[in-house]
N, C-alpha and C positions, 0 to 999 in steps of 0.2 A: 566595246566587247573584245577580250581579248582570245586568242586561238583555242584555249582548253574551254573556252566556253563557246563554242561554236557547235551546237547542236547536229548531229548527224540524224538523219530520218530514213530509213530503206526506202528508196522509189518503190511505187506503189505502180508495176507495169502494165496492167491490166485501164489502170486510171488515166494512165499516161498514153494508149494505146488509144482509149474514146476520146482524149484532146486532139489528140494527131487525126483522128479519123474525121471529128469535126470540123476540123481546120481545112483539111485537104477536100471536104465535101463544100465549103465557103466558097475556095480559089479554084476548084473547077468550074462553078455556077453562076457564081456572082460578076456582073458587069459594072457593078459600083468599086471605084478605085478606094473609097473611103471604109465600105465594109473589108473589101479585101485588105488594107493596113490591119485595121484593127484586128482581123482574125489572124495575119502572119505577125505582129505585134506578141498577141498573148500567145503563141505558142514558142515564144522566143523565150518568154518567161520561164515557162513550161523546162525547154532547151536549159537556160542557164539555173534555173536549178539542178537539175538533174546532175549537169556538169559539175556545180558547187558538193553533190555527197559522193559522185566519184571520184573527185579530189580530194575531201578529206578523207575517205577511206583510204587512195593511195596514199596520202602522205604519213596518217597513224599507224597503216602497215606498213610505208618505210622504215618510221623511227624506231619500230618493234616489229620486227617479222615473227616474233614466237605469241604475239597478242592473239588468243585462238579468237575472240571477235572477229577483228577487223582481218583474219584472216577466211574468217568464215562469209564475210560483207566480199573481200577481195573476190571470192570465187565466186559469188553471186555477178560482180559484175562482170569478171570472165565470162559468166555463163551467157549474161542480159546485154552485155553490149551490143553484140552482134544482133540480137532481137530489137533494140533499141535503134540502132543504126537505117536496120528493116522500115522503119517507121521515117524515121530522116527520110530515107529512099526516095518513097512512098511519096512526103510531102515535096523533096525536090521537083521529082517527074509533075507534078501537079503542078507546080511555079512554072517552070518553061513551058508547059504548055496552057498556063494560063494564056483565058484571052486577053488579059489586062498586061501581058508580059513585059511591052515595052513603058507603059508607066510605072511599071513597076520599079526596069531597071533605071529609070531617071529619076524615082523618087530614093531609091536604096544604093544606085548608084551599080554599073556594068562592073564592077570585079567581081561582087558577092553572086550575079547570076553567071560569069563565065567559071568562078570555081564550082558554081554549083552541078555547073555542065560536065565539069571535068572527074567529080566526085561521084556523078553516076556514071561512069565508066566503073567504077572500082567494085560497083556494088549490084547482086540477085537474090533475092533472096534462098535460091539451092546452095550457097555459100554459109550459112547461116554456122550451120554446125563446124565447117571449117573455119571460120575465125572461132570460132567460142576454142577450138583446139589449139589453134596459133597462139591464143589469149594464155590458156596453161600451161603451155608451152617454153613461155617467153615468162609466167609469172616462177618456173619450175626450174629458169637459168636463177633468175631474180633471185632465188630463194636458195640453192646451191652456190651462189657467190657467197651469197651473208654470213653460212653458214662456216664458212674458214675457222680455224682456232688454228693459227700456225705458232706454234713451242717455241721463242726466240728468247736471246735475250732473259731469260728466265721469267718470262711470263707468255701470258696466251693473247696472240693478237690476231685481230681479222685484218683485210687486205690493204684496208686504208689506214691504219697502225704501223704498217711496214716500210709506207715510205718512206720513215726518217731516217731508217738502215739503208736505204739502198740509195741515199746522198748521204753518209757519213765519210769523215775525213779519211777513216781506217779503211784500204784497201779488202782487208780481210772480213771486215764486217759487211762492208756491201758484195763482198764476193758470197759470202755465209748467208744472208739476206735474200738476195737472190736464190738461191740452190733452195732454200725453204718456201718463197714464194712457188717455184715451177715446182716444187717435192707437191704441192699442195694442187696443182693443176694435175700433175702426171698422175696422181693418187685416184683422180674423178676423173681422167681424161676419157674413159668409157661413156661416164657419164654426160660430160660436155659434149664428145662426137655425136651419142645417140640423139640429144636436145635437138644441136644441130642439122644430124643429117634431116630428120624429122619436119624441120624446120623449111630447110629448103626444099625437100620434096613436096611438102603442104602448099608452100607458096607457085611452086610452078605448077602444081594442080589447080591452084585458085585460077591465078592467071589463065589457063586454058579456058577454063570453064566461062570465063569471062570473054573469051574470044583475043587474049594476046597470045605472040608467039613463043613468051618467056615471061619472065617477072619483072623483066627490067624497063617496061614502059608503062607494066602496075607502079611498079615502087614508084616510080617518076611521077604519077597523074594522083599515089596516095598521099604526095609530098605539094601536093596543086603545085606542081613547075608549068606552068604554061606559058614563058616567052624564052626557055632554052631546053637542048634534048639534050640524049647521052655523047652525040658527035660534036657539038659543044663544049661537053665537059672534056670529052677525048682530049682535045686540042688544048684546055687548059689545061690537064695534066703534062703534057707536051711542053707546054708552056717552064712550067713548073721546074721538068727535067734538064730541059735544055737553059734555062736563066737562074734558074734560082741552087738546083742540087748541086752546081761548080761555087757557087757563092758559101753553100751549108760546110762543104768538103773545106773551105778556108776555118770558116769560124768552130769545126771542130777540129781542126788540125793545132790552132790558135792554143786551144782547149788540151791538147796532149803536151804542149808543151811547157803550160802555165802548171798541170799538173805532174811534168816531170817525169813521162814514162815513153819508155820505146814502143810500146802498142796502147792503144786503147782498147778496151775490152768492152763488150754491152754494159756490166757493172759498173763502168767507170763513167758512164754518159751523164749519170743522174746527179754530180760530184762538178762542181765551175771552181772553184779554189781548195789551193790544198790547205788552207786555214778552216774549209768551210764553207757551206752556202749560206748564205747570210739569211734569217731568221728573225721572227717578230721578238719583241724585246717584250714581251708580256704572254698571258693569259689570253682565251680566251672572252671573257670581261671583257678586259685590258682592250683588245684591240677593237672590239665592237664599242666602245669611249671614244676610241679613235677615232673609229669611222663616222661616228656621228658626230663628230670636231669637225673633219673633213667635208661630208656632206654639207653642215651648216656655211661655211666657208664656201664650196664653192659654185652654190647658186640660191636662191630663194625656193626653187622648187626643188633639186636636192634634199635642203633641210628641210623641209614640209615630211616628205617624204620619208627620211628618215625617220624621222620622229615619229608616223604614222607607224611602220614596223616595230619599232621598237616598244611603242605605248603598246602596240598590239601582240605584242609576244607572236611575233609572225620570221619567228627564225630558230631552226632547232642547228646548232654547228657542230657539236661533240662527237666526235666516234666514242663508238660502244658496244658493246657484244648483242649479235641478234638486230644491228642497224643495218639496210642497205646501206650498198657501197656508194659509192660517187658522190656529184654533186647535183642539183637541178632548180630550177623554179617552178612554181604553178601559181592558178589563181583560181581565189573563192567568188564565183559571179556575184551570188547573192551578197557578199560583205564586202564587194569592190575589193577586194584583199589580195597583195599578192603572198606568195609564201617564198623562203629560202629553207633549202635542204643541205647541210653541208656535210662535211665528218675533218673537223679540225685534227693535225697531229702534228702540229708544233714546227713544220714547215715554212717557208715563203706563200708555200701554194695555199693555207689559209689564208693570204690575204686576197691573194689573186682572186680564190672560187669567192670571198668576199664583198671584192671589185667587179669580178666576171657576175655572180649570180645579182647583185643589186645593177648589174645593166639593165638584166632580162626585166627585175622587176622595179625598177624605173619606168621602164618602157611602157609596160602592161599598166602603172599607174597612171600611167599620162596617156593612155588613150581607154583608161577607163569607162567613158564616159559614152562610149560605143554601146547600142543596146542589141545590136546585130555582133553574136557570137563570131563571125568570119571575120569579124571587122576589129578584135579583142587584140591579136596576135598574127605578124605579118609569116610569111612562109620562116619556113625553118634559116635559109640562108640568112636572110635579112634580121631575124632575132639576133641571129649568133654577132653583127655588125652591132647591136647594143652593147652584150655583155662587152663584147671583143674592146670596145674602143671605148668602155667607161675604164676599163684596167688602163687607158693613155692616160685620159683626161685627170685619173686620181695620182701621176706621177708626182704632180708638185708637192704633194702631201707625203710622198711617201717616209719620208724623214721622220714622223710619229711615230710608223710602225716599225722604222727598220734604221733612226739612230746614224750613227758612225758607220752602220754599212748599210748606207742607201746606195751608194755609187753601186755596189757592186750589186745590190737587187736590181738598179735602172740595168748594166750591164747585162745583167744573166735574165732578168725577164723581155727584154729585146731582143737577146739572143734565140732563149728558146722560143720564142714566138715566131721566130725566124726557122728553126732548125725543126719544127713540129709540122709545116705545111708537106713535108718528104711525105713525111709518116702518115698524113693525113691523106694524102692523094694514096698511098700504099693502100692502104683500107679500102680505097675508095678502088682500084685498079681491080685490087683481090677481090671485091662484091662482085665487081660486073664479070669476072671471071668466072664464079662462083655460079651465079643465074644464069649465064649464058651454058654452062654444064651441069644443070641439074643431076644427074645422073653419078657423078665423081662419087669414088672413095671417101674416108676422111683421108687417107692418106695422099690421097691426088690433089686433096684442096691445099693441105699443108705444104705439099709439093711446091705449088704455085704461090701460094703465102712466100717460101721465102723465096723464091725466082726472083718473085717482085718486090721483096723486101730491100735483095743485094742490089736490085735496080736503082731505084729511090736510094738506099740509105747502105751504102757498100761499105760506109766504116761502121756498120753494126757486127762486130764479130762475138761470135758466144764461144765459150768453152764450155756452158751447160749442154750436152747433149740434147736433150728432150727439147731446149728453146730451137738448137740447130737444126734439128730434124722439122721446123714449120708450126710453132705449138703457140707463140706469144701471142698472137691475136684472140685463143681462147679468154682472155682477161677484158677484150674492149669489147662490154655491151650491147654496145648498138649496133654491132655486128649480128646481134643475135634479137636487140627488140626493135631497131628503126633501119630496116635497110636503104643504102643508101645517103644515112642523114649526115655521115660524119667529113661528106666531101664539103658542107656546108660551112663546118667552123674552118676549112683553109679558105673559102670563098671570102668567108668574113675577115678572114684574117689579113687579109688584102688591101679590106676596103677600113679595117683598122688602124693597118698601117697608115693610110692616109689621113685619118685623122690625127695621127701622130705627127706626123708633116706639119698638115695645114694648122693643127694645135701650134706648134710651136713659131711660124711664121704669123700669125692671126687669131688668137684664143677667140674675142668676141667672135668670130664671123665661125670659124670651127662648133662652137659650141650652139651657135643660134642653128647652123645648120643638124648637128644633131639633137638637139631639142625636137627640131621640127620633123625629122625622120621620127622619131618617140613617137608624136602626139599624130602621126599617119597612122600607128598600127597599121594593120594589115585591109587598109583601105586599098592598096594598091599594089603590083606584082613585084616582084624583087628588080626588076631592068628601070621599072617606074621609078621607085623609091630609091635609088644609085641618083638619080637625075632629080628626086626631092633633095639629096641630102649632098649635090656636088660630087659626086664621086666618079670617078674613070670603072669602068664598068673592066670586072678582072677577066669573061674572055675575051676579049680584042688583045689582039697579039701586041705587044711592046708594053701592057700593062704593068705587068710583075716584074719585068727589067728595068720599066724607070725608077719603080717605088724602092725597089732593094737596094737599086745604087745608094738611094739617099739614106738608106739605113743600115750599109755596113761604112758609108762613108762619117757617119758618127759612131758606131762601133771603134773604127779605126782611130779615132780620137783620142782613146781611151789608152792609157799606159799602161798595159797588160801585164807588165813586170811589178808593177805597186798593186793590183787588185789579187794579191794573193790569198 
C-alpha cells in the first residue's frame, strides 16, 4: 500500500475515552499479571493508532498548508491532543500504582515505567486548555513560516528556495539574498515577537502550575532526560567553548582566505569555494536512484529498506509554495512505515536531509517491531546519533551524488558539521536564558540572542541591521515548537563524529555497532545507549577535545589552495 493510499479516519474521542477507562479500570483491580498484559496490550493498539491519523494529518498539512481539510483535521488535533494526553495521564497514574507494578516492569522492561514516571510530572489535567493554546500557537509560527513569497531572482520563493542564493559564488547575490530573507522576517517581526512572547509566557505558567520553578526542568522531564540535568549540559556547553570554538575560529579563518576577502561577512558563511559549493549532479529523481544504489551497496538491511520507502512512496522532497519548511521524519504505527519530509533546492544539503532523515528512518524501521509506543523512538538526543552518523557512513558513496566534486563535499560537510555545534549550543544558551526570564521584552531576548551569539560564534558579523539588533534566531523552529530540543543535534553531533573515527579505522565493527544502537530504539536512556553503541559519552570533560583533534587533523590534510 502506498502513502496516497493510506486511509485517514478522525479519532473517534469519546470511543477512545471508554477504551482508556476500561483499561485503567483492569490495571487498578486485577491481580492476574496475564489479564493485566492483555488489557495494557490492547490499549497500545488503541495508542498507536491514534498516533498513525495524527501523523498523517501532520504530514498532509505539511506538504500543503493551504489543504482547508487537513487543516481543519490539524486544529482538531490541537484542540484533542491535550484531552488525549488527559487519558494517557490517567492510564500512567493507574500503572505505577498498579499492584502488579513490578512484573510489570520485568515483563515490559524499567525504562518504559521510569519514563512513565517522569511524563507524569509534565501533566494535570487544569493544563488542558493550556496546551490546546501552546498547540495553536506553535501551529500559527508553523503556518506564518510557510507562508513566505520572498520576490528574488525574478520569481517568488518561500524560505527553503533561498538557500541556493545565500551560497552562490556572487558576493552580491548572497549579500541580496540575505537582506530579502530578514526584509521578510522584519516585515512579520510583530508578528513572530507576539507568537513568541505568548509562548513563553504560557509555558512558564504551565510549569507553575505544575509545581516547577521555571520551564526549564518541564522542558527537560517533556524531552524524558532522566540520567542528565541542565548543569550537565552547562558544563558541555563549557566544554564546547573552551575546545572546540578556538578550533571553529581556525577552520573559518581557513574559509576567508580560500575565499579571498579581508572580512567575512554573515553572507559570506554559507559560500566554502569561490568556484562554488559543490552540488548534486542531478534532479531530484536522479539522486533518490542514487540513493537506493547506495543503500543496496551498503548493507542487506539498508537495501531492504530502501526499497520499502520507495515502493511505498513514503518520501515527499520538493519545495513548493504553501509546503512547510524544513526537514523531518515520522512514523505510520499502523503501516510499520516510516515517512521523510524534505523541501530539495538543488543544494548539497539535499543530500545531507537525504542522508540525515533516512537515519531517523532507518532507525524507526529497525526497531519496528516494538509494540510499546515508548519503545518506537529513543530520546530526541540519541535519534539525532542515527540521522547524524548515517550522513558518515553514506561518504564512500558520495562520488554518485557529487562527481568530480566529492572532495570538496567530504571537505565542507565535515567542516560544517564541525563549525554548527557553536551555533547549536547558541540556541541552546539563548533557551535557558530565555526561561529562566520569562518575563523579558522581545527586545531583551534579542539582546541576549546576540551577547550569546558573539560568544559562540564572534566571526558572525552582519551589516544587515535588523539581523544585528538579535533577529536571526526568529527563522530556527524549534525555538518556538520544541524547546530545548536543538542542544541535541550538537550532542549527536559528537557522538557522530565518532562514528566517523571508528568508520574509518573499523567499518565492520562501526557499523555492527550502530545497527545495534538502531534496533535498541528507545528501549533504553540516551547514557545507556552511548555504552550499546561504544561511544564516549560527550559530557565527561576531554570528550570533545579528543574527537576534534582527530577531525581537523584530517581537515588539515586537505590542500586548501586546489579545493577552490
Amino acid at each position: 500500500m502506498k502513502f496516497s493510499e493510506y486511509q485517514y479516519i478522525r479519532p473517534d474521542m469519546k470511543e477512545i475515552e471508554k477504551q482508556f477507562l476500561e483499561t485503567i479500570s483492569i490495571v487498578e483491580k486485577t491481580t492476574d499479571l496475564e489479564e493485566a498484559s492483555l488489557a495494557f496490550e490492547a490499549i497500545n493498539k488503541v495508542r498507536r493508532t491514534f498516533s498513525t491519523m495524527e501523523s498523517l494529518v501532520y504530514v498532509r498539512h505539511s506538504i500543503n498548508t493551504n489543504d482547508e481539510f487537513y487543516e481543519s483535521e490539524q486544529s482538531f488535533f490541537d484542540e484533542n491532543l491535550p484531552i488525549y494526553e488527559s487519558y494517557v495521564n490517567k492510564l500512567s497514574i493507574a500503572l505505577v500504582n498498579c499492584p502488579l507494578i513490578k512484573q510489570l516492569e520485568a515483563k515490559y522492561g524499567k525504562k518504559l515505567f521510569d519514563s512513565i514516571r517522569t511524563s507524569l510530572k509534565t501533566f494535570k489535567p487544569e493544563i488542558i486548555e493550556d496546551l490546546q493554546e501552546e498547540n495553536k500557537l506553535v501551529t500559527k509560527y508553523d503556518k506564518l513560516i510557510a507562508s513566505a513569497k520572498i520576490e528574488f531572482d525574478g520569481k517568488i520563493n518561500n524560505l527553503a528556495q533561498m538557500t541556493p542564493y545565500l551560497s552562490s559564488p556572487e558576493r552580491r547575490i548572497r549579500k541580496d539574498a540575505e537582506t530579502a530573507v530578514f526584509r521578510f522576517f522584519e516585515e512579520h517581526v510583530q508578528e513572530f515577537d507576539t507568537i513568541y512572547d505568548s509562548l513563553v509566557k504560557l509555558r512558564d505558567m504551565i510549569a507553575k502550575k505544575l509545581g516547577f520553578a521555571n520551564y526549564i526542568p518541564l522542558g527537560y522531564a517533556r524531552l524524558d532526560r532522566s540520567d542528565y540535568n541542565d548543569q550537565m549540559v552547562a558544563n558541555y556547553r563549557k566544554q564546547v567553548y573552551e575546545d572546540l570554538v578556538p578550533i571553529v575560529k581556525e577552520i573559518i579563518e581557513d574559509k576567508r582566505k580560500r575565499l579571498q576577502l579581508d572580512e567575512l561577512k554573515s553572507y559570506d558563511l554559507g559560500l566554502n569555494f569561490l568556484s562554488g559549493n559543490p552540488k548534486p549532479k542531478g534532479n531530484r529523481q536522479w539522486q533518490v536512484d542514487q540513493a537506493k544504489k547506495m543503500y543496496h551497496e551498503m548493507s542487506k538491511e539498508t537495501g531492504e529498506f530502501i526499497d520499502f520507502m520507495i515502493d511505498h512512496e513514503l518520501m515527499d522532497l520538493d519545495a513548493k509554495p504553501g509546503k512547510r519548511g524544513g526537514g523531518y521524519c515520522t512514523y505510520f504505527n499502523d503501516f510499520k512505515s516510516p515517512f521523510i519530509f524534505a523541501n530539495f533546492n538543488g543544494t548539497s544539503g539535499d543530500v545531507d536531509v537525504l542522508t540525515h532523515e533516512a537515519g531517523h528512518a532507518f532507525q524507526v524501521y529497525s526497531s519496528r517491531d516494538f509494540t510499546i509506543p515508548e519503545y518506537l523512538w529513543p530520546t530526541l538526543e540519541a535519534c539525532e546519533i542515527h540521522s547524524m552518523s548515517m550522513e558518515f557512513f553514506a561518504w564512500p558513496w558520495m562520488e554518485y551524488f557529487f562527481k568530480e566534486d566529492t572532495d570538496k563535499y567530504k571537505y565542507s560537510h565535515l567542516a560544517s558539521s564541525i563549525t554548527f555545534i557553536p551555533y547549536g549550543v547558541t540556541v541552546d544558551e539563548f533557551q535557558h536564558a530565555v526561561y529562566e526570564n520569562p518575563q523579558w521584552t522581545p527586545k531583551q531576548r534579542k539582546r541576549a540572542w546576540r551577547e550569546i551569539e558573539k560568544k559562540y560564534m564572534p566571526y558572525k558579523v552582519y551589516e544587515n541591521k535588523f539581523a544585528d539588533e538579535g533577529n536571526f534566531w526568529l527563522r530556527q523552529g524549534h525555538i518556538f515548537q520544541s524547546p530545548f530540543y536543538y542542544i541535541d543535534y550538537t550532542l549527536a553531533q559528537v557522538c557522530a563524529h565518532q562514528f566517523w573515527i571508528k568508520n574509518r579505522k573499523n567499518h565492520q565493527q562501526a557499523w555492527a555497532d550502530y545497527y545495534r544502537l538502531c534496533r535498541a530504539g528507545g528501549s533504553k536512556t540516551f547514557i545507556e545507549l552511548l555504552k550499546v553503541a561504544n561511544l564516549d559519552n560527550p559530557f565527561i570533560d576531554g570528550t570533545i577535545k579528543k574527537t576534534v583533534k582527530e577531525l581537523k587533523a584530517w581537515l588539515d590534510t586537505f590542500d586548501k589552495t586546489k579545493l577552490v
